[in-house]
C-alpha positions as CSV (number, residue, x, y, z in Angstrom):
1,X,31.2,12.4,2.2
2,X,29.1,15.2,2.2
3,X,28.7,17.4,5.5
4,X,24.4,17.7,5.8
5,X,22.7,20.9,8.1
6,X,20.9,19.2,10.9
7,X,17.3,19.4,9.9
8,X,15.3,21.0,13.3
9,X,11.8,18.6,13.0
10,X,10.0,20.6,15.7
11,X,10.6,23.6,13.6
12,X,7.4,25.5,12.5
13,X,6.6,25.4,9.0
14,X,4.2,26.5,6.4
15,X,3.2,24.5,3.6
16,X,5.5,24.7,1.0
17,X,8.5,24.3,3.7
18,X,7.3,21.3,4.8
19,X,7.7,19.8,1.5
20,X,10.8,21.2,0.8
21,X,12.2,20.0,4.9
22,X,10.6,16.1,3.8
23,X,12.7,16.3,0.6
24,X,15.5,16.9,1.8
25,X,15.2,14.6,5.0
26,X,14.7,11.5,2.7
27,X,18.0,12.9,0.6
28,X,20.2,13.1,3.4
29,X,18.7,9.5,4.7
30,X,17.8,7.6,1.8
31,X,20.5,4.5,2.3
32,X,18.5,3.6,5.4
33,X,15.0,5.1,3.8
34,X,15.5,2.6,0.9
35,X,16.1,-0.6,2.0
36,X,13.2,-0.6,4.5
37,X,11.0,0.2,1.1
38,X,12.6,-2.5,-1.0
39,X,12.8,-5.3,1.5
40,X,9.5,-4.3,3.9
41,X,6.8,-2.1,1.8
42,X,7.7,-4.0,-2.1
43,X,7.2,-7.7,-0.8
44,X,3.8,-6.7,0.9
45,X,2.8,-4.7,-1.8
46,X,3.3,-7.4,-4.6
47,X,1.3,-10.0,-2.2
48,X,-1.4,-7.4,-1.5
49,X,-1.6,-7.4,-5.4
50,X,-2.0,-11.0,-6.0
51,X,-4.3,-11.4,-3.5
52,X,-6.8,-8.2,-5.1
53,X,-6.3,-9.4,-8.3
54,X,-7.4,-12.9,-7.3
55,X,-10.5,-11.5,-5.5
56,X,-11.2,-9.5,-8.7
57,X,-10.7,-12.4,-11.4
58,X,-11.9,-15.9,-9.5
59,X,-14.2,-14.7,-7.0
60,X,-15.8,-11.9,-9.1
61,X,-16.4,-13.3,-12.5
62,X,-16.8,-17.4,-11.2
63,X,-19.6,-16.4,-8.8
64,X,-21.7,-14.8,-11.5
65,X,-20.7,-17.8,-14.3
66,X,-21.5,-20.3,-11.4
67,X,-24.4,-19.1,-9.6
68,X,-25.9,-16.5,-11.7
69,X,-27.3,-13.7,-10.5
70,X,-29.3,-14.8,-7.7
71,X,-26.6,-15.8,-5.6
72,X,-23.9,-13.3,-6.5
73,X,-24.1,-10.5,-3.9
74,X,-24.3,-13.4,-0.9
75,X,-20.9,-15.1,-2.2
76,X,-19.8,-11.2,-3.0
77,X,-20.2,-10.6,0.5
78,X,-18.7,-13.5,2.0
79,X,-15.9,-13.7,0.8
80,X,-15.4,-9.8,0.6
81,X,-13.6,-10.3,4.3
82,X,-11.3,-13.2,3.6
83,X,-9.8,-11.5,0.4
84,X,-10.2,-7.8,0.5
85,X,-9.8,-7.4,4.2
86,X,-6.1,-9.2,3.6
87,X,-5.3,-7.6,0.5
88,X,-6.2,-3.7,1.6
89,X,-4.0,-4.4,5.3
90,X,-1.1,-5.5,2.8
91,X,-1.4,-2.5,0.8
């Protein structure tokens, strides 16, 4: 097992530190860092997918084939909420 330097996170940094301190943080931690992402972030992201491609292929293009023009932006915007609000908090 390798011996890791304590990283100091209150330590002053400029820019290109910062990047190198983060780097390095998420090497010395990434088997806690990468379960969280697999088994919290990559379920919610994959849903928040579905649901924006939904949105994008039903509502989108059945709107305008169902009630033409006229109506489109009113459906648009109704169910812009339900769908997008849902699918940009999952992402």
């Amino acid at each position: 097992m390798e011996h890791f330097q304590k990283i100091d996170l209150r330590k002053t940094r400029d820019f290109g530190e910062k990047f190198n301190a983060t780097f390095e943080f998420i090497r010395q931690n990434y088997k806690g860092f990468m379960p969280a992402v697999l088994f919290i972030s990559v379920p919610l992201i994959v849903v928040g997918m579905v649901i924006a491609n939904y949105y994008s292929n039903f509502v989108l293009y059945e709107n305008v084939n169902t009630y033409g023009t006229e109506n489109f932006f009113g459906n648009i915007l109704g169910n812009l909420f339900g769908y997008v609000l849902i699918a940009y908090v999952l992402l």
